[in-house]
DOLOBA-754540 format. One record per residue: x negated, y, z negated of N, C-alpha, C in turn; residue in one letter. Coordinates in steps of 0.1 Angstrom, whole numbers, plus 2048, in hexadecimal, padded with zeros to 3 digits. Example, Ala and Ser with C-alpha at 12.3 -4.5 7.8 and 13.67 -1.06 7.14 Angstrom:
// DOLOBA-754540
77C7C77B27857D37B277C7DF7B2a
7807EA7B97777F57B977F8007B1s
This chain:
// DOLOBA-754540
6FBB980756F0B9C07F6F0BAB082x
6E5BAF0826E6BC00876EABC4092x
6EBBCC0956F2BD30A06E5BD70A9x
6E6BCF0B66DFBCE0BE6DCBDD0CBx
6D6BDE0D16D3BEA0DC6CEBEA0E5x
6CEBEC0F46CDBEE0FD6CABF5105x
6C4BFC10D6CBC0211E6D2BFC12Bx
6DDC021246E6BFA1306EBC0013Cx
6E2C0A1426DFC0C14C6D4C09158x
6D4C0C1626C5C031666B9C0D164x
6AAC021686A1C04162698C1116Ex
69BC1C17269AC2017669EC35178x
69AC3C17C69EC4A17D6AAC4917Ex
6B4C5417C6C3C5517E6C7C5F179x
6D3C6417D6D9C711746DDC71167x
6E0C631636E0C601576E2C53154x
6DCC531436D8C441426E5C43132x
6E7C3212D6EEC301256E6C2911Cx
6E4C2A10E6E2C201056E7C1A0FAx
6EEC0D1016F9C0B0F76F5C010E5x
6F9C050DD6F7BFF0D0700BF80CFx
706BEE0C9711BE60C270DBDB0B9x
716BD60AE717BD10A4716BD7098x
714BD008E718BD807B70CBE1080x
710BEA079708BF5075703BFF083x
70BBFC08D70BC0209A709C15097x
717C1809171BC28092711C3008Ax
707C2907B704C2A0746F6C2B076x
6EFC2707F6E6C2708C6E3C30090x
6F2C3309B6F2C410A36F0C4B09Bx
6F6C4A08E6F5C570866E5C5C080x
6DCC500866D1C4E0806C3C5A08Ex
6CDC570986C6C5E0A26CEC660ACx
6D4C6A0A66E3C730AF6E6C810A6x
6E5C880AB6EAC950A06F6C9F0AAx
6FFC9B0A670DCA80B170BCB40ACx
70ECBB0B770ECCB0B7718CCB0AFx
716CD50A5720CDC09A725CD5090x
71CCC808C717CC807F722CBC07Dx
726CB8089732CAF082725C9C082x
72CC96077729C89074731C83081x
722C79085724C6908A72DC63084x
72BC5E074733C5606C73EC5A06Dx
743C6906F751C69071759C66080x
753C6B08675DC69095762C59099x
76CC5E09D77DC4C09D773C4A0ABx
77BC400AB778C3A0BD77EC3D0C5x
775C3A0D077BC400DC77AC520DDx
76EC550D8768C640DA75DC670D8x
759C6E0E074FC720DF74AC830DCx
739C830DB738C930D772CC940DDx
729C9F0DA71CCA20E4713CA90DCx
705CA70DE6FACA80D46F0CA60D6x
6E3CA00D06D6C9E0D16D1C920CEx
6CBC8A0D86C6C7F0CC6B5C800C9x
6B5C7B0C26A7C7E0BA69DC730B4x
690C740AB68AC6D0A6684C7109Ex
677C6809C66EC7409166AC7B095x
662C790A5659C810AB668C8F0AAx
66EC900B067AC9C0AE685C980BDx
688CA30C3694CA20C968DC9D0D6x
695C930DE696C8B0E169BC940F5x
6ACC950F26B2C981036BFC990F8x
6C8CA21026D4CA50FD6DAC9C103x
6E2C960F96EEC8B1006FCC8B0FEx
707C81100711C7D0FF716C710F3x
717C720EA71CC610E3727C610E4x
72CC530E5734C4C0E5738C440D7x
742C430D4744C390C7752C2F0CAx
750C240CB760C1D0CA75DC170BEx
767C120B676AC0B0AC771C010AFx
766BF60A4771BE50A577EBE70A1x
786BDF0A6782BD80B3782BDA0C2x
785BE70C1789BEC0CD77BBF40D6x
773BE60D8767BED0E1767BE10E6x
75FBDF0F275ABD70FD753BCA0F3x
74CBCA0F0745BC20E2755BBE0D9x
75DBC40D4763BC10CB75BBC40BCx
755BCC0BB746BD00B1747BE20B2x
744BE90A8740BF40A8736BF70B4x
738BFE0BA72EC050C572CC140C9x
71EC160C871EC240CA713C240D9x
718C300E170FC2E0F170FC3D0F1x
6FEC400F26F9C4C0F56F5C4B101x
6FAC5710A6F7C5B1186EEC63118x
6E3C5E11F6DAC6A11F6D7C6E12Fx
6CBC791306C7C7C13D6BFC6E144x
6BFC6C14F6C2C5D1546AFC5C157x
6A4C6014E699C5E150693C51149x
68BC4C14B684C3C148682C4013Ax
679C4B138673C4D13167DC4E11Fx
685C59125690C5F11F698C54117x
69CC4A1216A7C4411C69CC38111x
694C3511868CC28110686C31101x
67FC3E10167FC430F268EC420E9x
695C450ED6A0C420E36A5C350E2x
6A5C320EA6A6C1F0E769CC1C0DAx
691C200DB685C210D068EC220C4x
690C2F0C3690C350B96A4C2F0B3x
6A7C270BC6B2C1E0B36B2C110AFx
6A4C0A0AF69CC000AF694C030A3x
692C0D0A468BC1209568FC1708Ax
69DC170916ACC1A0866B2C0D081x
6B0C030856BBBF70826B7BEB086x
6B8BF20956C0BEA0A46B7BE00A6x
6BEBD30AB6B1BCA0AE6B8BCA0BFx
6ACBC70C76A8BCB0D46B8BC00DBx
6C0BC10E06C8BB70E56C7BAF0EFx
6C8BA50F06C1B9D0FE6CBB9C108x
6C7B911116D3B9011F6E2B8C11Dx
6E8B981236F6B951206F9B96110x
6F2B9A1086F8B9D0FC704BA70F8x
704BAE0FF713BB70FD721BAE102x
71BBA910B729B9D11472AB9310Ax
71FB8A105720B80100729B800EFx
725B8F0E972BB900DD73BB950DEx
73DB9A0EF750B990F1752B8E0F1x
74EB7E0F6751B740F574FB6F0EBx
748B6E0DF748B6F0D5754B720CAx
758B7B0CD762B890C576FB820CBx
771B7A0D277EB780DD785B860E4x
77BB8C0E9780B9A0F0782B920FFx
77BB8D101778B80111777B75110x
77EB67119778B5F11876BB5D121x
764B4C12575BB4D127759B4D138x
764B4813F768B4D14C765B6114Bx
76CB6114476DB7614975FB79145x
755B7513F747B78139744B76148x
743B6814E73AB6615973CB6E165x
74AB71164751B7C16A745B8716Ex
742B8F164740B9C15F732B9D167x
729B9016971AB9016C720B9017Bx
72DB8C181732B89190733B9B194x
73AB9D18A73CBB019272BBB5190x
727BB318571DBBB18B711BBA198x
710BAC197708BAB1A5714BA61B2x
71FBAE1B2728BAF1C171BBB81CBx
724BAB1D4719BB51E0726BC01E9x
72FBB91E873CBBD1F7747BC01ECx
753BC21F7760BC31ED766BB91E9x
766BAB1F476BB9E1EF768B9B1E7x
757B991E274FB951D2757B9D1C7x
757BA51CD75CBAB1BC76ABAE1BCx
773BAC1C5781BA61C5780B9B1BDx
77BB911C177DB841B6775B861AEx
76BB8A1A6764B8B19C76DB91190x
776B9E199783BA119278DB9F18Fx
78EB96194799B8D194796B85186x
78AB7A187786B7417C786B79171x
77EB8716E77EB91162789B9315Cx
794B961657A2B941617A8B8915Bx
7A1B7E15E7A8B721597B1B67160x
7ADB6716A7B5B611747B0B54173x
7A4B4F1737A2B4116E7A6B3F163x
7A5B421577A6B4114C7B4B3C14Ax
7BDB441527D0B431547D0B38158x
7CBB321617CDB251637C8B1A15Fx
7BFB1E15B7B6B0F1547BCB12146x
7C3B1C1407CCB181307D9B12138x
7E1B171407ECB0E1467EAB03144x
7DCAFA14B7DFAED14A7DCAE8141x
7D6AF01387D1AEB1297DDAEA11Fx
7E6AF21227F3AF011E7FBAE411Cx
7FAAE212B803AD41307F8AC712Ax
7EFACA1297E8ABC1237E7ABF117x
7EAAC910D7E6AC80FC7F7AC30FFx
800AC8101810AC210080FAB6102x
807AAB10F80BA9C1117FFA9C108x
7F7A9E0FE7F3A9A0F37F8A970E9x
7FFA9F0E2808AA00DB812A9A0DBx
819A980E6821A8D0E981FA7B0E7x
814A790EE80FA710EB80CA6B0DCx
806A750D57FFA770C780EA750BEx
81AA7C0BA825A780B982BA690BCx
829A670C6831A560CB82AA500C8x
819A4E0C5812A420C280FA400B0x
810A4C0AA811A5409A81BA4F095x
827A4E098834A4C08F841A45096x
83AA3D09E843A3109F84EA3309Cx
84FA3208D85DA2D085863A3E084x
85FA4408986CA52091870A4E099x
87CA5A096884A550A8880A5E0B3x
874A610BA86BA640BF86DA5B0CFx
871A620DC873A5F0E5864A570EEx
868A510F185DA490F7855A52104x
84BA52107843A5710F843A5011Ax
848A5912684BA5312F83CA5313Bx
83BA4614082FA4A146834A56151x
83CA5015D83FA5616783DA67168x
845A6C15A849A7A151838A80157x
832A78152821A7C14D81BA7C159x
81CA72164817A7016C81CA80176x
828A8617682CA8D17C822A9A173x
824A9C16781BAA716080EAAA166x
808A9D1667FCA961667F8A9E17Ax
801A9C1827FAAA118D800AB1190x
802AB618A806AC418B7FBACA186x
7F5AC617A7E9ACA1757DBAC717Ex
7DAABB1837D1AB718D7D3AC1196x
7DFAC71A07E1AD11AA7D8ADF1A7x
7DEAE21967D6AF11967C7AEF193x
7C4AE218E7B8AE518C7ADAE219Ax
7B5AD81A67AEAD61AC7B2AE61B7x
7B8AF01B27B8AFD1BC7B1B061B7x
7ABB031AF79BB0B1A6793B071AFx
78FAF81B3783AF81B7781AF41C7x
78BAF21CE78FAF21DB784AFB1E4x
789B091DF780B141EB773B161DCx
76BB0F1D6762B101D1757B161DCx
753B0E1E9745B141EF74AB1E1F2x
753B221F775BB311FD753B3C1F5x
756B361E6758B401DE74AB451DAx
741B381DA734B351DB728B421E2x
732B381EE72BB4D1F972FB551F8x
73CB5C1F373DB691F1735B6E1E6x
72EB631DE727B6C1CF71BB6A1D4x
712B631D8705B5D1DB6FFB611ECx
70AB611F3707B632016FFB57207x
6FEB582156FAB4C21D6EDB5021Fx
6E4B3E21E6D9B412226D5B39231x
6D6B482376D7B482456C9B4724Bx
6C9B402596B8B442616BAB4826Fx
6B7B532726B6B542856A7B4E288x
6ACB462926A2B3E2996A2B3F2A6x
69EB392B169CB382BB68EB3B2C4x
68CB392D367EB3B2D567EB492D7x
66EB4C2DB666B542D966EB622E5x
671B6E2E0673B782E8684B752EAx
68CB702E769EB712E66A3B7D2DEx
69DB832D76A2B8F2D26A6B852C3x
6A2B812BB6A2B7D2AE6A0B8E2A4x
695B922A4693B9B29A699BA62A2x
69ABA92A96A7BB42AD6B3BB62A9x
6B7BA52A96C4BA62A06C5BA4293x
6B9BA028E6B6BA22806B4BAF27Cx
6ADBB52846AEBC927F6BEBC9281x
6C3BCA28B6D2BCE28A6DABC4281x
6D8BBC27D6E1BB926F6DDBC3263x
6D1BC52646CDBC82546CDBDB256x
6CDBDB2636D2BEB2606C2BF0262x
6B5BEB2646ADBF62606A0BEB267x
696BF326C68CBEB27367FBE5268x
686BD326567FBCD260675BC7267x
678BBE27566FBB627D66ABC0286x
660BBB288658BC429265FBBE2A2x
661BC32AB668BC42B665DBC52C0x
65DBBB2CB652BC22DB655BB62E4x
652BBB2ED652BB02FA64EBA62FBx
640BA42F1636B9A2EE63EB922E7x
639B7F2F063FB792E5639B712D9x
642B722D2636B6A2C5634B782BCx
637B812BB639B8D2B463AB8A2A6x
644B7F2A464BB7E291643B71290x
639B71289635B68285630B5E276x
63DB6826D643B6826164EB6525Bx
655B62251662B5F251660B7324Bx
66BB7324E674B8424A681B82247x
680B87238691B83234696B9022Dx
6A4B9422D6ACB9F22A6B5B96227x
6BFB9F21A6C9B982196D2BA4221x
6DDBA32266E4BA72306F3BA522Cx
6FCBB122E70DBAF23170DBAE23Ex
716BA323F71DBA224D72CBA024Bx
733BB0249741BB1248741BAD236x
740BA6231744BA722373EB98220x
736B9022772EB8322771EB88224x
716B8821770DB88215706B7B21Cx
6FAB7E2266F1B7722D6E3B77226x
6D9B702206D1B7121D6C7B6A22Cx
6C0B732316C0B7523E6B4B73242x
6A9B6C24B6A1B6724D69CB6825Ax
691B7026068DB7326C681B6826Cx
680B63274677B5927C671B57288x
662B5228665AB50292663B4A2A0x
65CB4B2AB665B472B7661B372B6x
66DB2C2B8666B202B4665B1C2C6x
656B192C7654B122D4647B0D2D6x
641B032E063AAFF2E0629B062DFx
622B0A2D6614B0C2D7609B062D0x
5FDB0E2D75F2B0C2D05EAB122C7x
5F3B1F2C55EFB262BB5EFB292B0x
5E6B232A95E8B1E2995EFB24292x
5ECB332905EFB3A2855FEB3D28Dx
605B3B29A60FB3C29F616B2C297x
612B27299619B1729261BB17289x
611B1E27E619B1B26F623B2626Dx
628B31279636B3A27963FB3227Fx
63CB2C288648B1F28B64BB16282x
63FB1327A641B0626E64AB0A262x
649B18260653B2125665EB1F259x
661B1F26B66FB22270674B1B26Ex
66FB0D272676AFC27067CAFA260x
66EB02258675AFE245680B08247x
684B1224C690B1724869BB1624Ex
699B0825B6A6B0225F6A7AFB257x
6A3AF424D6A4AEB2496B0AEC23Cx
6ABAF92356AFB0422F6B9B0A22Cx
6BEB0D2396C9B1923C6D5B11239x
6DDB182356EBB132356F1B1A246x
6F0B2124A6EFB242556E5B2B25Fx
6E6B242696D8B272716E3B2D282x
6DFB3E2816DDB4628C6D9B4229Dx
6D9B3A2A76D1B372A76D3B442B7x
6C7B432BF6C6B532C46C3B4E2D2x
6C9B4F2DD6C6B4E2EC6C5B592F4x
6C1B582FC6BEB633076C7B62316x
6D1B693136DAB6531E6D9B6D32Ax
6C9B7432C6C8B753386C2B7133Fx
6BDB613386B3B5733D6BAB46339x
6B7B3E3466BFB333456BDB2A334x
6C1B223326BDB1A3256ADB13328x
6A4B11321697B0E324695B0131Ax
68BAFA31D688AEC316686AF1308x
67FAFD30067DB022F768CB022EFx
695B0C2F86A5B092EF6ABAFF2EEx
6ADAF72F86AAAE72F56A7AE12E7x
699AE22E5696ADE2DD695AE22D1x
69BAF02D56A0AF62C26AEAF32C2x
6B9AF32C86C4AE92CA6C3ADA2C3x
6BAAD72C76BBAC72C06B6AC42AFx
6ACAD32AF6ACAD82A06B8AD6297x
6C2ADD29C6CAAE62916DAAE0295x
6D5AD229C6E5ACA29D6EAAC9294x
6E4AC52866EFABF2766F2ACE26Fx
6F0ADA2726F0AE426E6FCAED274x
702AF826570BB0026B704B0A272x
708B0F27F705B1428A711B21294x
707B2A29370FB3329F702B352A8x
705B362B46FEB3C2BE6FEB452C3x
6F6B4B2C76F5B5C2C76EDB5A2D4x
6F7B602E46F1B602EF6F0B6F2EDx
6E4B732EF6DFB832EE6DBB872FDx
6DDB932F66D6B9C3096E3B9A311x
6F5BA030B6FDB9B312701BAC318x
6F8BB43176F6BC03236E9BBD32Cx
6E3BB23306DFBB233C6EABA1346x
6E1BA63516E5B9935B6E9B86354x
6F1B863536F0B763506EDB68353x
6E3B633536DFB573576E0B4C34Cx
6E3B4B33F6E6B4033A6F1B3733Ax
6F2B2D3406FEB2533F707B23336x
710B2D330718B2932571DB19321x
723B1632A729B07329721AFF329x
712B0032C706AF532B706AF731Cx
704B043176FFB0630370BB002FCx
71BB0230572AAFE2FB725AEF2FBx
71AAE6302719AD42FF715AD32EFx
70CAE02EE707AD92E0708AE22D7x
70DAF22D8719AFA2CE71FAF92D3x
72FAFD2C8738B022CE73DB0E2C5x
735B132BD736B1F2B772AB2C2BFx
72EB312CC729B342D172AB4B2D4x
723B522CD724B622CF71BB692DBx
723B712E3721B762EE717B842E7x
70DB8D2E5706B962E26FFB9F2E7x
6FBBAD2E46F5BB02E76EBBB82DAx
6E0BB42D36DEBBB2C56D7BC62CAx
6CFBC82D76CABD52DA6D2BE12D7x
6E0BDD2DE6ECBE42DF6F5BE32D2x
6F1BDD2C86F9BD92BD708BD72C0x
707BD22CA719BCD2D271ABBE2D1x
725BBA2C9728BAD2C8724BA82B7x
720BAF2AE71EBAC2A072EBA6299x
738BB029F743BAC29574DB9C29Ex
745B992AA747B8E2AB740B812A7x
733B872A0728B7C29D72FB7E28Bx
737B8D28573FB87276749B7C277x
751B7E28375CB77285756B65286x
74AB6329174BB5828B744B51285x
73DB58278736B5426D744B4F266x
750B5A262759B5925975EB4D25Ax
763B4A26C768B3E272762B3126Bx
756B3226B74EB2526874CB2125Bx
749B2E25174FB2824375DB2B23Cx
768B2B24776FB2A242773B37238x
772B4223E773B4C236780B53239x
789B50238799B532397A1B5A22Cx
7A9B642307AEB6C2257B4B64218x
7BBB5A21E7C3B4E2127B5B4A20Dx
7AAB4520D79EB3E208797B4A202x
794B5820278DB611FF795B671F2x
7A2B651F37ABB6A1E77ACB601DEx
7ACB541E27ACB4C1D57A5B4B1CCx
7AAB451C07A0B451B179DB381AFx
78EB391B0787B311AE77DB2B1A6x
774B271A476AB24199760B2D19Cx
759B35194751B3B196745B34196x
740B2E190730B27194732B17190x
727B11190725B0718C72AB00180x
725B0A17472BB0516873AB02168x
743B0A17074DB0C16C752AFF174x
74EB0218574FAF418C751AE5186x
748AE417D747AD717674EADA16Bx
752AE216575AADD15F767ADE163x
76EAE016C77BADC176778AD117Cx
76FACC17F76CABD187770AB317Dx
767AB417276CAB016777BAAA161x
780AB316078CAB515B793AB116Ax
790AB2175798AAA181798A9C17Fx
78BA9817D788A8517B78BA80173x
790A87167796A7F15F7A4A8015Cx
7A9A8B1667B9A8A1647BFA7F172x
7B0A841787B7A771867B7A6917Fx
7ACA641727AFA5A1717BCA58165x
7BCA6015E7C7A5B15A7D4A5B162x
7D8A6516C7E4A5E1737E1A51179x
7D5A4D17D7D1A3B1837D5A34179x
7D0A3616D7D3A2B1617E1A2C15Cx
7EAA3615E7F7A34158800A2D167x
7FCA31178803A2C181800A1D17Ex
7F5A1717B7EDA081767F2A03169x
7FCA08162803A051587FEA0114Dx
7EEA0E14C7E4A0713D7EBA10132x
7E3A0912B7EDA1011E7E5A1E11Bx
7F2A241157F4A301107E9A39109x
7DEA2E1047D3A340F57CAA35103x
7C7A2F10C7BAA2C1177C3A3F120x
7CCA4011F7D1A4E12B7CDA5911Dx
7D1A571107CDA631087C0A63109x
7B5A5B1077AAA6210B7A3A66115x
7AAA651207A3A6812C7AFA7812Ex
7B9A781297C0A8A1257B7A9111Dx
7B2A8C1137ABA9410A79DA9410Cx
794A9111978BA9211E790A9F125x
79BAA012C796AAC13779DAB612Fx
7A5AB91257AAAC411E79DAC4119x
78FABE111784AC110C77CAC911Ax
77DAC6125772ACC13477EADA134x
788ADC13378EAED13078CAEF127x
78AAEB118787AF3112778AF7112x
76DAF2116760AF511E762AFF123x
76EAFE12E76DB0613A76DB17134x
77AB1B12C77AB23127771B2D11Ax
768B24114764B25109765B220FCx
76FB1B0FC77AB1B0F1774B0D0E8x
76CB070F0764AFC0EA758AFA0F1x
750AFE0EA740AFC0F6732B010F0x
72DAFA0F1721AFA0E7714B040EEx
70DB080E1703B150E46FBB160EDx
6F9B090F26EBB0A0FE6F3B0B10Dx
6FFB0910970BB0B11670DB1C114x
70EB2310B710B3310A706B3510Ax
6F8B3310B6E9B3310A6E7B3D118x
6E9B2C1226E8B291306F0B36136x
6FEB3612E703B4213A701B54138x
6FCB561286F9B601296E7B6312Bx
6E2B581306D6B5C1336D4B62143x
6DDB5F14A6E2B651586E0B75155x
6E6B791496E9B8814C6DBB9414Ex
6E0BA014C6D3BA91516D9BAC13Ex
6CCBB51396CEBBA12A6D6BC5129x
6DEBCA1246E4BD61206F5BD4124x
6F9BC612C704BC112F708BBA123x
């Protein structure tokens, strides 16, 4: 296959931009639209250096740049690769992309540089999905574990227990093979003890899964409540910058408005909404009708009181909304006079925040108990977990069938019915890792990526 090319920087102005080539006939490329000051050859420079030069085309010179050369195998690809740095213009970087497309290169698609290290065995297929986790980190937590994974931390343990089940394979495969050796008999109990040590690590992959879930994806959150509680107030003060329009009038937001938002290191994908309460004003109703679909919605719903006014039939009855729902309440306006009955709202929350968003006082109590509620605890935030779905199922996998085989050996079935329900979940890890997994499964995950990765 030829050696594919890119920009693998984004698509936009910048001080500088990268366009990386790799595979056969990569360096041979560069040499094709790269000329270094002082006459020295592309074809000659080792890896891991670079020189500085011109790149060019037919029309003529191009921007002065930087190349890069690593040599297989020792480049990110595991493939010859050459990366010209240019001045970081749209224009700039996309003509030489040109003009190494017109040299060789065929255009590389998503995730093609990542996909051909997994390919090359530079990565498995855990540290690949990894690689799409750092680049869209929103906070420091995300990309703590994202780097954590890249590193291989799932990988370490899902070969661990692949270990202990290709050995009770083998074992097995041995004592049922050649009888007439003197070949020690296979003890269930032995196995049964193997058998749940591996269930342990594998079920501490997927344990803090949703945890892990929101730290990459973030929460899809709604502030709600009636009309004039200070909702889009605190929605500007989460998001840092005046998104909702703000007045005394009520019935002002009569749109949904969404920002995605940090709150402390908890990505909120964040949702301002009409005041929900009783009218007759149509085009007011279908902004309440929005508000309702995005309780429906939210994985957490905000919900917004006015605590310098008693509870009203209106909160009432957005209370009886958002009872099956995770929930903090947010009594606002907690720098004026207070009239709202706390211990009437603790009957039907009891995840209850004292605020003021005018005053932006009381936010890092409304992080505290977002964190509280999903469970966002330093033991749970550090652990290694499954990164998405794919990976999910295939640890689920590989859990249901090691749970059944220890049922069928405590049930005293025979030995040929527990090897294939072992050799079912050593097949869901070797999935897991890449190490066996078919093209429309590497399809699926490098179609996630952005191009030039």
């Amino acid at each position: 296959m030829p050696a594919a090319a890119a920009i693998s920087t984004p698509n936009a102005p910048g001080g500088l931009a990268v366009i990386r080539i790799s595979g056969s006939g990569a360096i041979d490329i560069a040499g094709r639209i790269f000329r270094p000051a002082g006459g020295r050859a592309v074809a000659d420079m080792a890896g891991y250096t670079c020189a500085y030069g011109t790149a060019f085309d037919e029309s003529g010179t191009i921007d002065d740049c930087i190349l890069t050369v690593f040599r297989a195998p020792h480049s990110y690809t595991g493939e010859d690769t050459a990366e010209i740095s240019c001045h970081g213009g749209i224009y700039v970087s996309r003509r030489i992309l040109r003009a190494a497309l017109a040299n060789g290169a065929v255009p590389a698609g998503p995730g093609e540089f990542t996909r051909q290290a997994f390919l090359n065995g530079k990565i498995d297929l855990t540290q690949a999905e990894a690689v799409m986790d750092i680049i869209s980190a929103k906070g420091e937590r995300e990309l703590r574990a994202a780097e954590t994974l890249r590193e291989g931390a799932a990988f370490k343990r899902a070969e661990k227990c692949s270990a202990v089940l290709m050995k009770i394979l083998g074992d097995l495969a041995a004592w049922a093979d050649y009888p007439e050796e003197d070949i020690p008999e296979v003890e269930p109990s032995a196995l049964i003890s193997e058998l749940r040590e591996v269930r342990a690590e594998l079920f501490s992959l997927v344990e803090n899964y949703d945890t892990g879930r929101i730290m990459r994806e973030g929460v899809a959150a709604a502030i709600v409540g009636r009309p004039n509680v200070g909702k889009s107030t605190l929605f500007n003060c989460l998001s840092g910058c005046e998104r909702s329009i703000v007045t005394d009038i009520a019935g002002t937001t009569r749109d949904v408005i969404e920002e995605t938002v940090m709150l402390g290191d908890i990505a909120l994908r964040l949702a301002d909404t009409a005041g929900i309460h009783d009218t007759d004003d149509r085009i007011e109703g279908i902004g309440i009708g929005f508000a309702e679909k995005m309780i429906d919605s939210a994985e957490l719903v905000i919900a917004v009181f006015d605590g310098s006014t008693p509870l009203t039939d209106d909160d009432i009855s957005l209370i009886k909304k958002i009872n099956d729902k995770k929930c903090v309440a947010v009594v606002n306006k907690s720098d004026t006079e207070q009239l709202l009955d706390a211990s009437e709202l603790e009957k039907y929350i009891s995840n209850i925040v004292f605020l003021s968003a005018k005053e932006n006082d009381g936010i890092d109590r409304l992080q505290a108990a977002v964190e509280e509620l999903f469970s966002l605890n330093t033991q749970t935030l550090n652990s290694v977990t499954a990164a998405n779905d794919r990976q999910k199922a295939c640890i689920d996998k590989a859990l249901q069938n090691t749970d059944q085989a220890i049922a069928a050996l405590e049930n005293g079935e025979l030995l040929d019915a527990v090897n294939v329900l072992i050799d079912e979940a050593e097949q869901s890890l070797l999935c897991l890792t890449g190490k066996k997994v078919t093209d429309a499964v590497v399809d699926e995950v490098f179609s996630r990526f952005c191009v030039g990765k």
